[in-house]
C-alpha positions in Angstrom: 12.4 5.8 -12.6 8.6 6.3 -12.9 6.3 4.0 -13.6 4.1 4.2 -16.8 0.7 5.0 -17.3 0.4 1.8 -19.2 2.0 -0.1 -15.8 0.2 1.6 -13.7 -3.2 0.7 -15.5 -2.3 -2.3 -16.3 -2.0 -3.1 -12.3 -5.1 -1.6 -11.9 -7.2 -3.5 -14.1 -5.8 -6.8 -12.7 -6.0 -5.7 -8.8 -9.8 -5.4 -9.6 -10.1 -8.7 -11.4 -8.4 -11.1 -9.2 -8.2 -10.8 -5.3 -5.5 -12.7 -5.0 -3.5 -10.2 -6.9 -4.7 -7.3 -4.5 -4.0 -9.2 -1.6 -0.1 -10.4 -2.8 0.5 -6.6 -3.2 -0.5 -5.7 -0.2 1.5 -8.2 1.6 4.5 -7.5 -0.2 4.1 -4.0 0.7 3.9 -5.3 4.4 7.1 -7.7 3.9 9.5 -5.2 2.5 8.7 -2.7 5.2 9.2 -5.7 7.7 12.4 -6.5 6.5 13.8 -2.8 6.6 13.4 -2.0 2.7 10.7 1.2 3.3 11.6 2.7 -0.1 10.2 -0.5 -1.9 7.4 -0.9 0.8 6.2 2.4 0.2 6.1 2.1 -4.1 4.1 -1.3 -3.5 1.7 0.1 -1.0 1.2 3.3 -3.0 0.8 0.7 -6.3 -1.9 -0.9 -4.2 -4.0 2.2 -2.9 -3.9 3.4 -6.3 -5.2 0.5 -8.1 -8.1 -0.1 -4.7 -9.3 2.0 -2.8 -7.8 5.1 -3.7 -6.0 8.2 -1.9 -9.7 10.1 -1.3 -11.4 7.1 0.2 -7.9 6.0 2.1 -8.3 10.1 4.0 -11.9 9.2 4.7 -10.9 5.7 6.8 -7.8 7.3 8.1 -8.3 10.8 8.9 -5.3 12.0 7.4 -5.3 14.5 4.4 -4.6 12.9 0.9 -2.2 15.1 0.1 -0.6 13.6 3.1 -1.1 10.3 2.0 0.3 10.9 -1.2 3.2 12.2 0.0 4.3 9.7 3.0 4.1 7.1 0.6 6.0 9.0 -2.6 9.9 8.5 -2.7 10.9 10.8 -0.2 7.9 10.4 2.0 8.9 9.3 6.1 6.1 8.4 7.5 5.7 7.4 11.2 5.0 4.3 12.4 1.9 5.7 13.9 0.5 6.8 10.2 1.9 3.7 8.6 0.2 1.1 11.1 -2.6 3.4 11.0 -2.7 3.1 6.8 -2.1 -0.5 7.1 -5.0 -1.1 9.5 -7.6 0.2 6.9 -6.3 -1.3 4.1 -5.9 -4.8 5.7 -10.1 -4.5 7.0 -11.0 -3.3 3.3 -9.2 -6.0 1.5 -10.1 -8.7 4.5 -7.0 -10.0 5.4 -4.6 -10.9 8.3 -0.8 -10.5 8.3 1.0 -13.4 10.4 4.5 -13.1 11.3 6.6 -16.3 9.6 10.3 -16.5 11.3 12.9 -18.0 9.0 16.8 -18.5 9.7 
């Protein structure tokens, strides 16, 4: 089901108030492609580019077209591992973050 303008805006407006909000969708992107749910990973990060730094200035840092963007992270999107550590990379420098890898059992 898509989301709605209103939704989408709506995450917008707060990624660019609070930074604490940008950076809990980022790593939620991060944690469901971890744990083997791309589909959902994919949405998020998408969610996140779209309400940051956008798909024009996400080609300029990556080098990869985005169109291509757009589509590697849309519902039927595969990326490889080599785009999506490579999409990751950027967007953890811009938002100034590190991911650390928490075991639970």
């Amino acid at each position: 089901m898509p989301l709605t303008h209103d939704f989408k805006e709506t995450v917008r407006d707060r990624a660019q108030r609070e930074p604490e909000f940008r950076q809990e969708l980022l790593r939620e992107a991060v944690e469901c492609i971890i744990n083997g749910d791309l589909p959902t990973g994919k949405a998020v990060l998408r969610d996140y580019v779209n309400a940051t730094v956008g798909f024009q200035r996400l080609e300029q840092q990556t080098q990869i077209p985005a169109k291509s963007l757009m589509r590697m992270l849309g519902s039927k999107g595969s990326p490889s591992a080599a785009n999506l550590m490579n999409i990751l990379a950027v967007l953890r420098q811009s938002e100034g973050v590190q991911f650390t890898l928490g075991l639970t059992h």
